[in-house]
Backbone as ProteinMPNN parsed JSONL, in Angstrom:
{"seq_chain_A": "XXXXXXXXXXXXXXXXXXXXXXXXXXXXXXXXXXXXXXXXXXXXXXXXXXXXXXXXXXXXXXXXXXXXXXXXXXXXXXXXXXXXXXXXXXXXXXXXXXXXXXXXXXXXXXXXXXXXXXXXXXXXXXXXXXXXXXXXXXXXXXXXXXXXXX", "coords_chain_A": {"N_chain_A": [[20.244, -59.151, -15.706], [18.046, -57.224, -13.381], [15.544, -54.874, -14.043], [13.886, -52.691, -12.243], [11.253, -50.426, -12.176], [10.167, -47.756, -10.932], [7.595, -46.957, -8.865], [4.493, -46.305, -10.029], [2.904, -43.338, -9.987], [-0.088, -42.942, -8.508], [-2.646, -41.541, -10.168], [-5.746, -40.484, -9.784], [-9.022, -40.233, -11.143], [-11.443, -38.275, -10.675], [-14.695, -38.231, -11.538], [-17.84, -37.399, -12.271], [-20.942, -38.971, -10.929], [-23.712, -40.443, -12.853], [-26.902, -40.157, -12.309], [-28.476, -42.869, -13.716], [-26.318, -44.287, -13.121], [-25.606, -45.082, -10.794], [-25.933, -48.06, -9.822], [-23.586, -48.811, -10.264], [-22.057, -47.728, -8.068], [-23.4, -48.74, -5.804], [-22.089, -51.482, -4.75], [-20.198, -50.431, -3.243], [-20.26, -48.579, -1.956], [-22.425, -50.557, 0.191], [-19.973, -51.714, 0.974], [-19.083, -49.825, 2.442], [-20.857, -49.046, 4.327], [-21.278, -51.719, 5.447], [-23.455, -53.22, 4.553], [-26.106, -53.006, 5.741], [-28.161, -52.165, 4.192], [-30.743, -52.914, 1.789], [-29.895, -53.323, -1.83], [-31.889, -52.056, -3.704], [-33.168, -49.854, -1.899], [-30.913, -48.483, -1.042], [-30.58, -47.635, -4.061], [-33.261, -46.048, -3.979], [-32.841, -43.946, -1.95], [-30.691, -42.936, -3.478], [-31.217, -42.036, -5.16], [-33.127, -39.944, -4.337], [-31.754, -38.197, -3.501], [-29.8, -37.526, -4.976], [-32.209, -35.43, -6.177], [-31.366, -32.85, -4.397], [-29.609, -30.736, -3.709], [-27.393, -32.327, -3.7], [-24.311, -34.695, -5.15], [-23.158, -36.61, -6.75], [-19.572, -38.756, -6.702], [-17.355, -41.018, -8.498], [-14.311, -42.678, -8.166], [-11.783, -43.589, -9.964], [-8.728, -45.158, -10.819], [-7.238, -45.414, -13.739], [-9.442, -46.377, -15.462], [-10.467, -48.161, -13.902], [-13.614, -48.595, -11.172], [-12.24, -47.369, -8.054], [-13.207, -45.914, -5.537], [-15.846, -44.273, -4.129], [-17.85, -41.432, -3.636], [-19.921, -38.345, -2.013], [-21.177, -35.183, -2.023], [-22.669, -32.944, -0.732], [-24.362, -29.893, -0.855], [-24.854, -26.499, 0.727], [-25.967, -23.564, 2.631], [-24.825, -22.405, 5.532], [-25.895, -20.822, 8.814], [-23.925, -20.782, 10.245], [-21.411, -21.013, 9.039], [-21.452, -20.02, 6.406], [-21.527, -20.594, 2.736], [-21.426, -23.736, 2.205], [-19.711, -27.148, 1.873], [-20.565, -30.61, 2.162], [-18.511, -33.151, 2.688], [-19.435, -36.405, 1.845], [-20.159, -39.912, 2.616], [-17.541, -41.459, 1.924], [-15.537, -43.672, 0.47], [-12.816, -45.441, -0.356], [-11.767, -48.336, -1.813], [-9.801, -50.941, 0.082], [-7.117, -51.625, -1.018], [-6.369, -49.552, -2.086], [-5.364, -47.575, -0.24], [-3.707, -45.632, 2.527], [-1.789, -44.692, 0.706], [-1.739, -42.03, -0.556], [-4.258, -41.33, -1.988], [-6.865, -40.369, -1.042], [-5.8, -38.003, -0.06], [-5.217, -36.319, -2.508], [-8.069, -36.326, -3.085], [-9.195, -34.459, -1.949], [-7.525, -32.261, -2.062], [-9.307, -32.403, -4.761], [-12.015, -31.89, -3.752], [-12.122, -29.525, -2.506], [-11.012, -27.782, -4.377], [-13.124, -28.237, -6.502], [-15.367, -27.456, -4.644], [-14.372, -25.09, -3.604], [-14.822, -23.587, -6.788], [-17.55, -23.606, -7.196], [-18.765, -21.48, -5.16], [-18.295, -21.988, -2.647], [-17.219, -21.267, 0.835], [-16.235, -22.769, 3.003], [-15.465, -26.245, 4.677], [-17.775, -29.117, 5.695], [-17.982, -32.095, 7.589], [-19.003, -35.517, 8.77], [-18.023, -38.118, 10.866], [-18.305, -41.314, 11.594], [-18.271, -42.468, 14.898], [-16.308, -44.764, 15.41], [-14.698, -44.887, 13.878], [-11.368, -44.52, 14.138], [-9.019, -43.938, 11.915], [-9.782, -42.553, 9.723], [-10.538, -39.913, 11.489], [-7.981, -38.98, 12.309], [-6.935, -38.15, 9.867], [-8.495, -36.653, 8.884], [-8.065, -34.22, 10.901], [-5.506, -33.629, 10.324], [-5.924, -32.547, 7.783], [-6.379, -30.09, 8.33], [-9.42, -30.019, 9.57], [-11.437, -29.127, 12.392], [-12.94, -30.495, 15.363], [-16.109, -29.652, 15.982], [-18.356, -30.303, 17.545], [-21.094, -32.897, 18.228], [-22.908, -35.44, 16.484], [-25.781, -36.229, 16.011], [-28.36, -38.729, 16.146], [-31.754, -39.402, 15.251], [-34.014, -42.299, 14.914], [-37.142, -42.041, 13.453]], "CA_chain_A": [[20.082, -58.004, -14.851], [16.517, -57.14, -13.744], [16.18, -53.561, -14.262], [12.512, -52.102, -11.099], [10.042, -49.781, -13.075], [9.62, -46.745, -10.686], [6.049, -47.315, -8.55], [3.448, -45.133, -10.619], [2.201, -42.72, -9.01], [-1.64, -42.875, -8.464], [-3.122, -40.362, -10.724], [-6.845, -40.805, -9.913], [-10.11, -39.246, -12.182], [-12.99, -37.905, -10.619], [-15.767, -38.319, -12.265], [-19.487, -37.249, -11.505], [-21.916, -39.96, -11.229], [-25.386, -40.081, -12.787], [-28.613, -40.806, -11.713], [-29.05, -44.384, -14.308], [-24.739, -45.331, -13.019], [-25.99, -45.367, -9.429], [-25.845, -49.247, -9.564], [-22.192, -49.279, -10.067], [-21.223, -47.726, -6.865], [-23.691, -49.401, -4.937], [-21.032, -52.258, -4.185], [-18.937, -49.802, -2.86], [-21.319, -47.799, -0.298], [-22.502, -51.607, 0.811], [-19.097, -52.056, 2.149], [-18.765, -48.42, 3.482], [-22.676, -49.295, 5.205], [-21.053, -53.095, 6.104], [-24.42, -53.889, 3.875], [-26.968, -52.52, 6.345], [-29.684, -51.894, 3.28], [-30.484, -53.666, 0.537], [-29.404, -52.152, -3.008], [-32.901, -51.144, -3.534], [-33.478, -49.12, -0.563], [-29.939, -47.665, -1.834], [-31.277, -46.916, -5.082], [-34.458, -45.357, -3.88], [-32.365, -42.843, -1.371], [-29.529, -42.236, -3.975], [-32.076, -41.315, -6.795], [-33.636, -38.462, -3.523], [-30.446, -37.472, -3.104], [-29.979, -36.392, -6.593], [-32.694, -33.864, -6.321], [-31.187, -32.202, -2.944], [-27.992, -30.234, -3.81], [-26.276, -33.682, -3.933], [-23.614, -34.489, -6.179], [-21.78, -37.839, -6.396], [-18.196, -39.242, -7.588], [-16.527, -42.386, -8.482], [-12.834, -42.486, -8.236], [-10.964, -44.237, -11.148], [-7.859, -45.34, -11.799], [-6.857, -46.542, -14.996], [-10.994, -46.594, -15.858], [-11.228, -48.701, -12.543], [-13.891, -47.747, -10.274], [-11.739, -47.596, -6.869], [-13.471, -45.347, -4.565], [-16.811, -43.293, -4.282], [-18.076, -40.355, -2.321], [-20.427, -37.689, -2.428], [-20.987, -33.937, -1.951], [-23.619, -32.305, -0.591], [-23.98, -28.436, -0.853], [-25.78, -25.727, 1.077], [-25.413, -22.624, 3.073], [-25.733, -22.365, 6.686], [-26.034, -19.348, 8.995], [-22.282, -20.431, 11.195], [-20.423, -21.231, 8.015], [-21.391, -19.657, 4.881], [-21.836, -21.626, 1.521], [-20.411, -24.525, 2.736], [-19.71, -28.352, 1.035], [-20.197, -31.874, 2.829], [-17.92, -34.28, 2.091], [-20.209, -37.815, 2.372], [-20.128, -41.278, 2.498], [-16.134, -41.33, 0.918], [-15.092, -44.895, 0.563], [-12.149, -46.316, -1.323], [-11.32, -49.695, -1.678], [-8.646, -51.007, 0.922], [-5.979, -52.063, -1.472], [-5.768, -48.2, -2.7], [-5.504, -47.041, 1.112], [-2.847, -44.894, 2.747], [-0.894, -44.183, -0.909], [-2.193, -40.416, -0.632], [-5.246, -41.361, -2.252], [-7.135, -39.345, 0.388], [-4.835, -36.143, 0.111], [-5.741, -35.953, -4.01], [-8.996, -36.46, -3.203], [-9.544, -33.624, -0.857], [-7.444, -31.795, -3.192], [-9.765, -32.069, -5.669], [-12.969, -31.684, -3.038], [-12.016, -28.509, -1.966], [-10.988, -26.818, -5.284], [-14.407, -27.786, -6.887], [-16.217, -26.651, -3.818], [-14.737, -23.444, -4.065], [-15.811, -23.075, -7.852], [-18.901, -23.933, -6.342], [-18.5, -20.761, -4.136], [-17.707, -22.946, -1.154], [-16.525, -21.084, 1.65], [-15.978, -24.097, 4.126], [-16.106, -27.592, 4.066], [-17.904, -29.552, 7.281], [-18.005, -33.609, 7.551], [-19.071, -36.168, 9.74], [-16.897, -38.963, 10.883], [-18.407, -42.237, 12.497], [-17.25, -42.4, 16.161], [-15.671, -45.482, 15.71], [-13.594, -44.592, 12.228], [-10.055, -43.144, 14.314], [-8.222, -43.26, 10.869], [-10.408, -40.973, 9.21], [-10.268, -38.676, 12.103], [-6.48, -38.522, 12.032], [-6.946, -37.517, 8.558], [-9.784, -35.057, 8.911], [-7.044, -33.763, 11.394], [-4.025, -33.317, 9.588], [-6.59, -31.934, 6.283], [-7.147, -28.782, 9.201], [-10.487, -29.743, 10.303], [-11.516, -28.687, 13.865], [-13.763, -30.882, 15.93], [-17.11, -28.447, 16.26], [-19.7, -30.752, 17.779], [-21.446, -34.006, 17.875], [-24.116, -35.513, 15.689], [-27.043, -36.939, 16.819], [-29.752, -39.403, 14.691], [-33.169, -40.476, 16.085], [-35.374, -43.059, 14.28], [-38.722, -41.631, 14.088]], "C_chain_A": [[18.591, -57.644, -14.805], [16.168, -55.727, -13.168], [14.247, -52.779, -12.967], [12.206, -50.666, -11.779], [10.12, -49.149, -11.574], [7.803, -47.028, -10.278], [5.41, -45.85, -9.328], [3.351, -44.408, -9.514], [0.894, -42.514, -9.058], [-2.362, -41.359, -8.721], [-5.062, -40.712, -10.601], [-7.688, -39.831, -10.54], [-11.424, -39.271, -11.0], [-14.293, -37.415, -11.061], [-17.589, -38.567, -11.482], [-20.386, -38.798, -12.18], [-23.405, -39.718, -11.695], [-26.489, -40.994, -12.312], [-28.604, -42.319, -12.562], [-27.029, -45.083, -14.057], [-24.799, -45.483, -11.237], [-25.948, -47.238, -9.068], [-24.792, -49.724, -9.636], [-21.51, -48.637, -9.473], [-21.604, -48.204, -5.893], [-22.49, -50.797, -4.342], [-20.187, -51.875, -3.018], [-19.463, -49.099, -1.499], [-21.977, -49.255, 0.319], [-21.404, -51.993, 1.823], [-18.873, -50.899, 2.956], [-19.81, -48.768, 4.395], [-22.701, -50.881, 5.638], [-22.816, -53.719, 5.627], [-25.864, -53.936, 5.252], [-28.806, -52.41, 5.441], [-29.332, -52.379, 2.059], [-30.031, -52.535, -0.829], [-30.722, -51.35, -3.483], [-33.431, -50.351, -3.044], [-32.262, -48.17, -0.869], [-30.403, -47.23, -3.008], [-31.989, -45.968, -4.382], [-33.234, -44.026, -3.192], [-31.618, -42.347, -2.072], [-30.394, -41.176, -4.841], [-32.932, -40.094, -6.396], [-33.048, -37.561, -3.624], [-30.201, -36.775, -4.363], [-30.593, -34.945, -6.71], [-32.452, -32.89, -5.363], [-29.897, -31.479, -2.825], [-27.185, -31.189, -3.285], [-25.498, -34.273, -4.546], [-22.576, -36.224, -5.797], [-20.64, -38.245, -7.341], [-17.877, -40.318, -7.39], [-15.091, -41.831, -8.686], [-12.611, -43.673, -8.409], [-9.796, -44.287, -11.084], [-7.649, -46.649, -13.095], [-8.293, -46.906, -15.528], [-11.531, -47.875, -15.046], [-11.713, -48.041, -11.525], [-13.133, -48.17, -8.913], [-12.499, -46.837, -5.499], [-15.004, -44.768, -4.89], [-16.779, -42.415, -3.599], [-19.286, -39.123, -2.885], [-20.449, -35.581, -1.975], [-22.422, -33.29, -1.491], [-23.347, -30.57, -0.64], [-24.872, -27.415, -0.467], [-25.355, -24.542, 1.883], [-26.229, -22.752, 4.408], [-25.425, -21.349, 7.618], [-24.601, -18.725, 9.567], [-21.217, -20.569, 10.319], [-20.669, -20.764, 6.745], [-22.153, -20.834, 4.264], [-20.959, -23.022, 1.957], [-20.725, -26.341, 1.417], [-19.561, -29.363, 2.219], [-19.648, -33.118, 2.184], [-18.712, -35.702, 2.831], [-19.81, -39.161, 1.48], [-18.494, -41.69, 1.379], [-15.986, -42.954, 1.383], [-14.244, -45.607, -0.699], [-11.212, -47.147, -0.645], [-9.981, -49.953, -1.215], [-7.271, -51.275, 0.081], [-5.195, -50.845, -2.16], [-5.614, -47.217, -1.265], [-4.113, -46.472, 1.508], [-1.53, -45.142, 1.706], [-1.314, -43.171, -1.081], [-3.421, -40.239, -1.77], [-6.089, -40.275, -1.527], [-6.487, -37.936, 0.108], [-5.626, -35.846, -1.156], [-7.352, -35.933, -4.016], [-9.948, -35.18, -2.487], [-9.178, -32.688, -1.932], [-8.695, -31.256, -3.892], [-11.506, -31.209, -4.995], [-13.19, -30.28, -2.742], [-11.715, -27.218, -3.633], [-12.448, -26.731, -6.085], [-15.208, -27.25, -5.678], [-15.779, -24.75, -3.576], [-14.563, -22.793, -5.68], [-16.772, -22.983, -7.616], [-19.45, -22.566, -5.762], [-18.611, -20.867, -2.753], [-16.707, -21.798, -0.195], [-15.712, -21.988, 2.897], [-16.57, -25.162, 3.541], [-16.737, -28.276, 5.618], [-18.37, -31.273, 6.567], [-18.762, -34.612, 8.914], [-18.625, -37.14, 9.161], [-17.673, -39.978, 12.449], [-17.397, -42.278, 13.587], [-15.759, -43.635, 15.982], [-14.218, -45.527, 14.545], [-12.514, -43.427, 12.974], [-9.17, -43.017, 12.881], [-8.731, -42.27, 9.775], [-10.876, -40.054, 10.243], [-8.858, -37.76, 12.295], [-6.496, -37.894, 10.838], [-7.605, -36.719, 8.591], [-8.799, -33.748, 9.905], [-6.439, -32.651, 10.865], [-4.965, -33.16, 8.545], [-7.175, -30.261, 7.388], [-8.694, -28.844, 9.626], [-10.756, -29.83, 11.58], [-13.449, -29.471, 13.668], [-14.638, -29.651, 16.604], [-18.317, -29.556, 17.117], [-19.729, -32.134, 17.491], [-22.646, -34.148, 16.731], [-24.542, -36.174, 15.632], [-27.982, -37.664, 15.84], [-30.214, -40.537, 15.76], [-33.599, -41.154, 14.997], [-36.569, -42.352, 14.563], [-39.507, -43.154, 13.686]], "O_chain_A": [[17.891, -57.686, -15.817], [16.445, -55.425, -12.007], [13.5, -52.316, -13.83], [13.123, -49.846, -11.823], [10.148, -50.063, -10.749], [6.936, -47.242, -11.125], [5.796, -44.689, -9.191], [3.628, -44.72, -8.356], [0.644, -41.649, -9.897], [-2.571, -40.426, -7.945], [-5.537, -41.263, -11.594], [-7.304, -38.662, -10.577], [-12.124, -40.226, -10.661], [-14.771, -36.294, -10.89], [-18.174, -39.335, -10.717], [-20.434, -39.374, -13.266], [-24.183, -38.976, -11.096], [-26.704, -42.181, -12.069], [-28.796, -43.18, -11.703], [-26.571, -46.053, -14.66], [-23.898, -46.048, -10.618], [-25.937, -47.543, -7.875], [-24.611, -50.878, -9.248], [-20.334, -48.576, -9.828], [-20.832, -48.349, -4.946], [-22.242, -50.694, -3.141], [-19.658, -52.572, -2.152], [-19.057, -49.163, -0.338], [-22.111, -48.954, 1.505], [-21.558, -52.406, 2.972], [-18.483, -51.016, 4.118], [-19.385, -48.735, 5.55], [-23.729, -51.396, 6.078], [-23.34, -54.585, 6.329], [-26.437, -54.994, 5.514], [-29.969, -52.515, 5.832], [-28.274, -52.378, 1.429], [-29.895, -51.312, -0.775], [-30.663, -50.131, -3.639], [-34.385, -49.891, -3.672], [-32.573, -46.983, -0.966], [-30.725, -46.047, -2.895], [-31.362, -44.944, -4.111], [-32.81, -43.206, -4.005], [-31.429, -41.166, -1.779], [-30.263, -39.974, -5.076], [-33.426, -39.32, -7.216], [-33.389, -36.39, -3.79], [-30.42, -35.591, -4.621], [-30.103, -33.87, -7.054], [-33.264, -31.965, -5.35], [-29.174, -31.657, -1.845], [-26.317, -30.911, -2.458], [-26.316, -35.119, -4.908], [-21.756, -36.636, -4.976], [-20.72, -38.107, -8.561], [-17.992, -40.816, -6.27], [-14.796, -40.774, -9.245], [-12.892, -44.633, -7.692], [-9.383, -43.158, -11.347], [-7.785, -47.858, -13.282], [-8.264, -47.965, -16.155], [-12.567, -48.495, -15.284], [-11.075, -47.203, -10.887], [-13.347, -49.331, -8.565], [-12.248, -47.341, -4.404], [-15.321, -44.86, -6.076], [-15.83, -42.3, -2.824], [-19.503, -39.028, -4.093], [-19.405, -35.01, -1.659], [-23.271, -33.31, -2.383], [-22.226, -30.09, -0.472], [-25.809, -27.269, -1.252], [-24.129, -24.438, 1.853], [-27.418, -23.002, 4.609], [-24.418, -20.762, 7.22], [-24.118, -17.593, 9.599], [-20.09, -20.281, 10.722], [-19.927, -21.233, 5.882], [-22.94, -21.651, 4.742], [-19.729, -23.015, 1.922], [-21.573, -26.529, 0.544], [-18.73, -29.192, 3.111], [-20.192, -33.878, 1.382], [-18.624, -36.002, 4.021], [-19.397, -39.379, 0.341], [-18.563, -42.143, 0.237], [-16.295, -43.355, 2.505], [-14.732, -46.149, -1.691], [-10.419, -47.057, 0.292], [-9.021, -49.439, -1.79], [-6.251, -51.066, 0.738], [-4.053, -50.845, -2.619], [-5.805, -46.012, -1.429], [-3.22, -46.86, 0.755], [-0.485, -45.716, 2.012], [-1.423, -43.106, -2.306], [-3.554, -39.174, -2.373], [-5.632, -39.137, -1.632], [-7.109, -36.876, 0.177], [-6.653, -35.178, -1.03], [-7.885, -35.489, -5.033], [-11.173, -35.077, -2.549], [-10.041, -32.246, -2.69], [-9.127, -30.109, -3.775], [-12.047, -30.255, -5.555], [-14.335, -29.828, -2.717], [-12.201, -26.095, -3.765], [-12.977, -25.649, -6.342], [-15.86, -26.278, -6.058], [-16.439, -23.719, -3.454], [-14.206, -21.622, -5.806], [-17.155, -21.844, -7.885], [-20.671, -22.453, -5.861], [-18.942, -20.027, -1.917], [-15.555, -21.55, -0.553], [-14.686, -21.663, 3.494], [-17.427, -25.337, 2.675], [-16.16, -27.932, 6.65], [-18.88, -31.54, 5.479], [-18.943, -34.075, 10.007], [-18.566, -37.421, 7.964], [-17.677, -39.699, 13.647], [-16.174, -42.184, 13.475], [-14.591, -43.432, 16.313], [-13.127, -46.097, 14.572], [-12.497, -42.209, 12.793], [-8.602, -41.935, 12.726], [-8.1, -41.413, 9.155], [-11.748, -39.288, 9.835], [-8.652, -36.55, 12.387], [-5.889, -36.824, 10.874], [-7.106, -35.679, 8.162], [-8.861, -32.553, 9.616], [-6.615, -31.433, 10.861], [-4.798, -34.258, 8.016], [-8.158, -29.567, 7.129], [-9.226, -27.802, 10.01], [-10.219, -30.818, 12.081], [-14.405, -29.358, 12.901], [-14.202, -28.87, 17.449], [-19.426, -29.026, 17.035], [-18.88, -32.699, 16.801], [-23.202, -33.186, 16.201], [-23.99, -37.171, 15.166], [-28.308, -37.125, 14.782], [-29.833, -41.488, 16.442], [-33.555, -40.5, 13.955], [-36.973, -42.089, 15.696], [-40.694, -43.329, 13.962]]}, "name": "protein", "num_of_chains": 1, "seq": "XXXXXXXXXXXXXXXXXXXXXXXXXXXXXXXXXXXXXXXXXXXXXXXXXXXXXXXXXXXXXXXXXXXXXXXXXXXXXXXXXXXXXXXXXXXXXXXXXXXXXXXXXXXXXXXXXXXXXXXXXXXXXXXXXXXXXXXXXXXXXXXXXXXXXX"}
């Protein structure tokens, strides 16, 4: 008789990243950035980003890194104290299993310890399944967002 174990349920850890573990999510923002910049050029901007009310996470399960993302945090004059959820990317094989929901979850309760009144995002045009999701998580399309090269 062969007796089916109950699928876990995906308990993931979010855990802040530091400034000298920045080389073990680079992998991970390469495939979110389809490898656009080398890892050095990643370094250099992550290690800016640090000093800029910037805040980054790896997402673990089981003490595997599966996902990253980061946080930016500032106040602006149409939203309050607000939090940006950036550059979120976890690995396709942990993908629509409500990964995503727990992750927001957790996004939104530290941002309002934080004293986060709102959260605002941007969402590559061409990414429709993270707009369905930005969706259905209640966010309202406010605008576009524009980037020159100088």
């Amino acid at each position: 008789m062969t007796i089916f174990a109950e699928k876990s349920r995906m308990n993931p850890a979010f855990n802040k990243i530091l400034k000298e573990q920045i080389p073990q999510i680079l992998p991970l923002v390469q495939r979110l950035m389809e490898n656009q910049f080398s890892d050095e050029i990643l370094q250099e901007r992550f290690e800016e980003m640090f000093t800029q009310n910037y805040e980054c996470f790896g997402i673990y399960l089981e003490e595997k890194l599966v996902g990253v993302f980061g946080m930016w945090f500032m106040t602006r004059h149409y939203a309050g104290r607000s939090c940006e959820p950036d550059h979120i990317y976890i690995d396709e094989a942990y993908r629509s299993k409500g990964m995503g929901k727990k992750l927001f979850e957790f996004i939104y309760a530290y941002a309002r310890e934080k004293g986060c009144e709102t959260s605002e995002l941007n969402s590559y045009v061409h990414n429709f399944r993270s707009h369905k999701f930005y969706l259905n998580e209640d966010y309202v399309i406010k605008g576009y967002h524009f980037l020159k090269k100088l």
